[in-house]
N, C-alpha and C positions, 0 to 999 in steps of 0.2 A: 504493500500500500504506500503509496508516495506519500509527501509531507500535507501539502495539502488535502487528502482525505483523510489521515489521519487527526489532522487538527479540528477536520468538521466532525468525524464519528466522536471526538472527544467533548468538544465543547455544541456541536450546532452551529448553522452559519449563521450570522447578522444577519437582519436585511440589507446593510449598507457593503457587506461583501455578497452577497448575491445581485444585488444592484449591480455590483464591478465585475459582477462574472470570474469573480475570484483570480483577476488578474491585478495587475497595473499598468497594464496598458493604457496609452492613453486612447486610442482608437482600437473598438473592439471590432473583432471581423468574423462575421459568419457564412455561413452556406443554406441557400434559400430554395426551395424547391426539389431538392434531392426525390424525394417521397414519389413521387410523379413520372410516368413514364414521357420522355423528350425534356423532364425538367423545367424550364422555363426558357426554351427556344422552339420557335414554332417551326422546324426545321423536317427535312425530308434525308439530309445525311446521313449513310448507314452508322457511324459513329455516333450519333445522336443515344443521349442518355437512356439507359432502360430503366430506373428506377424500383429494379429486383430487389430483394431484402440482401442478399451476398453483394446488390454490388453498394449498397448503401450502410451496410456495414462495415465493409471494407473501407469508404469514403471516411466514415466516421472515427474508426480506430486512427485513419493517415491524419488526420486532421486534431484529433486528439494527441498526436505527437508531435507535431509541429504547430500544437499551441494556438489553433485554431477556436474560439470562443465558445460556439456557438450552431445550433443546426436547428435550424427554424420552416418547418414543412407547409405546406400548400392542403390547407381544407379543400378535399376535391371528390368530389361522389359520382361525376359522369365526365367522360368524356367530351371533346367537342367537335370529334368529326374530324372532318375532311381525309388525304389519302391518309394519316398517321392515325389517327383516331388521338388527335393531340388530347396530353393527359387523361388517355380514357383506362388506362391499366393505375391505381393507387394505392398505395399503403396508408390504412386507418394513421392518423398521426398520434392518439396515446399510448397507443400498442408499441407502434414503431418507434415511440419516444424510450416507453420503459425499456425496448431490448436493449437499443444504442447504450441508452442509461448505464447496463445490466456489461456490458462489455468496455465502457470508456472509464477514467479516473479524473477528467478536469473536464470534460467540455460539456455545457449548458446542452438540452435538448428541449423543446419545445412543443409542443399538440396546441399546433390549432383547431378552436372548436366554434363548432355553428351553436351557437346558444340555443335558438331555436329546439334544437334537431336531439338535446341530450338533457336527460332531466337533473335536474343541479346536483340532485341529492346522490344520482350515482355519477356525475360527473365528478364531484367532491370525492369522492369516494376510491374513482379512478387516481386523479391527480393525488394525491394521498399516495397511493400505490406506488405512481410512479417517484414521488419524489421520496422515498424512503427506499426503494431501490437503486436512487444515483445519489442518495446522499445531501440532500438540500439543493439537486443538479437539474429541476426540472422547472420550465418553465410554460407559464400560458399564454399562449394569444388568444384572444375573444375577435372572433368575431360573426356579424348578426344577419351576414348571408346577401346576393344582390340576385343569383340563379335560379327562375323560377322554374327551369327545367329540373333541377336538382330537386326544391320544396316540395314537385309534383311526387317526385319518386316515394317522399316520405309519406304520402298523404296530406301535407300540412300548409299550410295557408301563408303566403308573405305578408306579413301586417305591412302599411302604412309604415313609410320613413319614419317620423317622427315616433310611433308606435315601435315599431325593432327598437330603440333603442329605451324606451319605455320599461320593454320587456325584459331586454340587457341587466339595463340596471337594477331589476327584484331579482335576475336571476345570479348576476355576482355576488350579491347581496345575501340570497340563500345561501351561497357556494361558502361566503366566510364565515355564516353560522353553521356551518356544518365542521368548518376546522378549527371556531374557535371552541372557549372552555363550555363547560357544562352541558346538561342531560335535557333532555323534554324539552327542546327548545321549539317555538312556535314561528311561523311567518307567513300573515296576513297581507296578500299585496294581491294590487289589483289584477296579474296573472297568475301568480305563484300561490299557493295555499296550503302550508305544511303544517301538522302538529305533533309533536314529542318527538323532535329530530335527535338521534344520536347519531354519530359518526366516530368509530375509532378506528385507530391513530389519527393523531391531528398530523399535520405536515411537518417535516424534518426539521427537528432543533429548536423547535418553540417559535420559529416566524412561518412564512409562507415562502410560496412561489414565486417570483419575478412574474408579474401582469405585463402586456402589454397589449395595442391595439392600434390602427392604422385606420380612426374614422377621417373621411377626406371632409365630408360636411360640416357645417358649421355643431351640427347637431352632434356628430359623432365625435367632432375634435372636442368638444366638450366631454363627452363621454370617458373619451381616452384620459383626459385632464383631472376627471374627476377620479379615477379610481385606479390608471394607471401607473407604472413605473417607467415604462420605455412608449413612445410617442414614438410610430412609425408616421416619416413623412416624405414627398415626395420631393429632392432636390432639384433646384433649376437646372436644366439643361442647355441653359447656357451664362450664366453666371455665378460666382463663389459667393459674391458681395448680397447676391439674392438669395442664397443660401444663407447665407447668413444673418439674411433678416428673419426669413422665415422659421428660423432654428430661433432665432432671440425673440419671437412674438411667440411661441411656445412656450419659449420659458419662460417669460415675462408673463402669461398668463396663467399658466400654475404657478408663477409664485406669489399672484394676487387669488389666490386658491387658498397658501400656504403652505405649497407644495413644491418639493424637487420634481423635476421630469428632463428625465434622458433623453433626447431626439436623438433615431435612427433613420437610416435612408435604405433603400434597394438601389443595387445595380446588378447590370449583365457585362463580364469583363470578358474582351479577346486579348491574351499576351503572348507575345510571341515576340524571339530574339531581334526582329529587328520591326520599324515601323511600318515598312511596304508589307512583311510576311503578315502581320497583325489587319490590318486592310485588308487583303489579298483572303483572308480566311475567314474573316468576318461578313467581306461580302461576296465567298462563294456561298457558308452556311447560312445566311439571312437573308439574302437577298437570291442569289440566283438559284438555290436548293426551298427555299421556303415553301412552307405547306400554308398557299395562299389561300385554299378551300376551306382551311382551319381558320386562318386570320379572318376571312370575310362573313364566317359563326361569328365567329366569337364577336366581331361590332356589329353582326346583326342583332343578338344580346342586347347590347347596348343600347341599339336604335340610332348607329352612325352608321350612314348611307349616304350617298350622294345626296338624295333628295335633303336630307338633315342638315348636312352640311355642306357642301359644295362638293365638288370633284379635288380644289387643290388640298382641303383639311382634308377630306377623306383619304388620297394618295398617304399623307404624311400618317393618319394615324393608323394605316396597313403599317407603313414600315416600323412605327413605333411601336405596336402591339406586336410584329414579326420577331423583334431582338428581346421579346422576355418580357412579354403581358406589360412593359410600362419597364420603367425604373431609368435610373442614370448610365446611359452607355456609356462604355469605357475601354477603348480601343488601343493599344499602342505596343511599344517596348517595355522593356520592365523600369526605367528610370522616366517613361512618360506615366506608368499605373502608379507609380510609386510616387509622383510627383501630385499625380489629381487625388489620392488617396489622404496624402499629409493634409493638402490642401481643401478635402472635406471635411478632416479634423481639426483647422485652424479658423474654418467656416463654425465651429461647433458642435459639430454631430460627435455622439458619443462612439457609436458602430455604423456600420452598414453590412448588411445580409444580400448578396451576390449569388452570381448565378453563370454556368461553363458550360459553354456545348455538351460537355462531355467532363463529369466533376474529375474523376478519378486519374484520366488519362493530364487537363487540364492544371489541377490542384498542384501537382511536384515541383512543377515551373514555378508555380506563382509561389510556393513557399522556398526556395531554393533561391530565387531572382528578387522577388518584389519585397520578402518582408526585413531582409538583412540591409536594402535599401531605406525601408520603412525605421530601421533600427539605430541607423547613422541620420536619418532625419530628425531622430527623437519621436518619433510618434507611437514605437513599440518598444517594451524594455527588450533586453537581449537574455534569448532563452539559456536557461543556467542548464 
């Protein structure tokens, strides 16, 4: 047992080292979408990610040695068509969370969950589970669903915007009366309605699990403010100084809360030894291999269509939905990843959760290249 798990099996973590992801890093970095079969590229590449349990375990253990933070999965229950049947093969994310858990020594794992979709009292009960088998290492993302092909499969209804998150917030609400102290506990809300809740074990070490949440609404950013620890949000794509506003009116608004909150970003990284090869492979896998049949589901989802919005928006946001459903691309050599990476970190952002053609094949470069880079920047301590 390394130092670090030994010192949480002894004492329990803080909140404020589970906060840190039991690093000191200054910029934490994770892996986003593993779970998911193609990952988070909408891509037609035989190399394209399978998102098997062997090969996601494997990603997990690599990344757990090379000090890798964190591994944050895609809530995903159907597929979306087109020739790949993009992300239509998925690994449940609590399940998937406890194994990794069950196999790594330092890295955070994560189950995103449809609130909707899981009833608090055994969702509680799960996360419990999990976070007693990584040792205070498991964390939640909430969130309250956008897919009404998915709501259909369950049988259940999408409430109203304002309403998801209505229902969010009795069902968190339940979820920490179930971990905190005492017996026969009650909760009277206007969807939720429990009486003589027990729940044991509570979560590892006397705190809870690292929360987090990525509401883009005004409604939901609120949500995330109110009850989160990490605020995913989404960085400018073409400014630091915009990034860095948006990261300080975050913070600036949970701490008129009374509240700390960590802002995280998503990106989709190509690295490769030189700047043409990084290009050159970015826009064979995204652009000339892309599984445009996929891309054109998935913004019909949305209800972005020409008619919605023109031909020039709709062009751009095929390509921006083709390199990893959204996020911040990030294309280059390893002293250009390494360069925009500091510089997310000096913009504010605590972490960002990324995403590889291909994690596994992907992931050796960028730990080998980008993070001893990242090291000499000061943005990452240097692994002992």
């Amino acid at each position: 047992m390394n130092d670090m798990a030994v010192n949480v099996a002894n004492s329990g973590p803080a909140m404020r080292e589970r906060m840190a992801m039991y690093t000191e890093n200054t910029l934490k970095i994770g892996l986003f979408g593993a779970n998911c079969s193609s990952g988070r590229c909408v891509t037609t590449v035989p190399e394209r990610w399978t998102g098997s349990w062997d090969d996601c375990l494997a990603l997990a253990r690599l990344a757990d040695e090379a000090g890798i933070e964190f591994m944050l999965p895609v809530g995903r229950w159907k597929g979306y068509g087109g020739d790949t049947d993009y992300m239509g093969t998925t690994l449940e994310t609590i399940t998937w969370a406890t194994g990794l858990l069950a196999h790594t020594k330092r890295l955070i794992a994560f189950g995103t969950v449809h609130a909707p979709l899981f009833h608090p009292i055994i969702a509680a009960k799960q996360f419990v589970t999990a976070d007693q088998v990584g040792h205070g290492r498991f964390g939640l993302n909430i969130v309250v669903g956008w897919n009404e092909d998915e709501f259909q499969m369950f049988g259940v209804s999408q409430r109203e915007h304002e309403q998801r998150y209505e229902y969010a917030q009795e069902w968190i609400d339940a979820v920490k009366i179930a971990w905190g102290p005492g017996d026969d506990l009650a909760f009277d809300g206007r969807y939720i309605k429990l009486t003589k809740v027990r729940a044991k074990p509570k979560p590892f070490g006397g705190t809870r699990p690292l929360i987090m949440n990525a509401g883009a609404s005004p409604t939901g950013r609120a949500f995330a403010i109110r009850n989160c620890d990490a605020f995913f949000t989404q960085a400018s794509r073409t400014s630091m100084a915009e990034t860095a506003k948006i990261v300080q009116a975050a913070k600036d608004e949970a701490k008129s809360h009374g509240k700390e909150l960590d802002v995280y970003a998503v990106g989709v990284i190509t690295c490769r030894p030189t700047q043409k090869e990084a290009e050159d492979y970015y826009h064979y896998a995204t652009i000339e291999k892309a599984d445009w049949s996929a891309v054109d589901g998935i913004l019909g989802k949305k209800g972005i269509t020409v008619a919605s919005v023109g031909n020039e928006e709709f062009q751009r946001q095929r390509h921006h939905y083709a390199h990893g459903l959204g996020g911040l691309l990030m294309v280059g050599d390893p002293d250009q990843i390494a360069q925009q990476l500091a510089d997310l970190s000096r913009a504010g952002l605590r972490g960002i959760g990324f995403s590889f053609v291909n994690y596994l094949k992907e992931l050796p470069y960028f730990c080998d290249e980008v993070l001893p880079r990242l090291e000499r920047l000061g943005i990452r301590a240097k692994r002992r």
